[in-house]
C-alpha positions in Angstrom: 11.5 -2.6 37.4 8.8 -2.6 40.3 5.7 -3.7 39.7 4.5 0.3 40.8 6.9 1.6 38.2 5.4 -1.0 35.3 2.1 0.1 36.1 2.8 4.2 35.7 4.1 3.1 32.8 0.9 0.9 31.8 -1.2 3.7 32.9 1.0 6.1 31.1 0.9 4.5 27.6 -3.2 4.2 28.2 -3.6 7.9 28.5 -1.3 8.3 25.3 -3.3 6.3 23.5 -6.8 7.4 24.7 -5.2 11.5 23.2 -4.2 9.5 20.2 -7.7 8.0 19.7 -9.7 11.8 20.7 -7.1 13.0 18.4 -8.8 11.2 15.5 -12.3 12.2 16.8 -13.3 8.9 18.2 -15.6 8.5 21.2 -14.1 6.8 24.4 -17.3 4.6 25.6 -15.3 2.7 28.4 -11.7 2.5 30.1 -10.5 -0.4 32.0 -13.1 -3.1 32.0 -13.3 -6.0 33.8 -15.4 -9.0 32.8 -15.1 -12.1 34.3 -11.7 -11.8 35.1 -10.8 -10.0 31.7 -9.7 -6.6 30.9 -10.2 -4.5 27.6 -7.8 -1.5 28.1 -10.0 0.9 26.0 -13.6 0.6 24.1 -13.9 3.4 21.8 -16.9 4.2 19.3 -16.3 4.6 14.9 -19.2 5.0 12.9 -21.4 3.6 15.9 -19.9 -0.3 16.3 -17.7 -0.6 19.4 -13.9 -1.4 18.8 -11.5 -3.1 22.0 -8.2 -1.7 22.4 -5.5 -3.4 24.2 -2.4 -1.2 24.7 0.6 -1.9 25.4 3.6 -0.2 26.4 7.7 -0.1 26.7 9.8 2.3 27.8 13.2 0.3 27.8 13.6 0.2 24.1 12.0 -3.6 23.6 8.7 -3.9 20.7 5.6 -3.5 23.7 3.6 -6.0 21.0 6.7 -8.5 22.2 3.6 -8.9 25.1 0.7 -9.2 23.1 0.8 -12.9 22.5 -2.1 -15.7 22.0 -2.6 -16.1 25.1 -3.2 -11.7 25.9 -5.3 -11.7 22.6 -7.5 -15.4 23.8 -7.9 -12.8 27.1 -9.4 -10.0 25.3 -11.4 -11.7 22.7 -13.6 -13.4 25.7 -14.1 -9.7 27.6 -15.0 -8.4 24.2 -17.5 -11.5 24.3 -18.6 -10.2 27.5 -19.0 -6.9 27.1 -22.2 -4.6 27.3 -22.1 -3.7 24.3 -21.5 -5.5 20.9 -17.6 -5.9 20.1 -17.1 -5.0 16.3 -13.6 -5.6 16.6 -9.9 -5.6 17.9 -7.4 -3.3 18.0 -4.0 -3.1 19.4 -2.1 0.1 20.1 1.8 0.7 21.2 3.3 3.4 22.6 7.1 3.1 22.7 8.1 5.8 25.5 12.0 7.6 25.2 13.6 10.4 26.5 12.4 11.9 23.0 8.9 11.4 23.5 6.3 8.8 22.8 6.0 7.1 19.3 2.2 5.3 19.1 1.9 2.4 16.7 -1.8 1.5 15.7 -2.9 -2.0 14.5 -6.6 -2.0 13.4 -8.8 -4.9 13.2 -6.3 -7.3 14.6 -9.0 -9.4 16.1 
């Protein structure tokens, strides 16, 4: 797969999960932040502390948390260090795409 068609993908999954989080009346504070080098997919707003999202994604039938390793998660925790705001916590959200549809997997408080 080209690098163009991983990134639809990637963007792809991040809109599904940013409906999947509005669905649940969350706030969206920030998408796609940078610090230092760092990315935190999606910040989102519960009961006013700030959670980090990482999302990942798979459309070719393989787990996308297969690429949420130590290393991913060590890369998150320091942006959420970072951040603007204070980080409360973690999560990690993955949206398997099919022809079917999407199926969205939700892991709370993972760091």
């Amino acid at each position: 797969m080209t690098s163009g068609a991983s990134k639809r993908i990637g963007d792809l999954g991040e809109m599904i999960a940013v409906r999947f989080l509005e669905d649940r009346a969350l706030e969206i504070v920030d998408r796609n932040v940078y610090v230092d080098g760092d990315e935190i997919d999606i910040v989102y707003r519960r009961e006013g502390e700030c959670i980090a999202v990482e999302v990942k994604t798979s459309s070719n039938g393989d787990d996308p948390l297969d690429g949420f390793d130590d290393v991913k998660m060590g890369r998150v925790q320091r942006a959420a260090s970072g951040y603007r705001l204070p980080i409360f916590a973690i999560d990690a959200i993955a949206v398997t795409l099919s022809p079917e549809g999407a199926e969205v997997r939700w892991l709370r408080g993972i760091g």
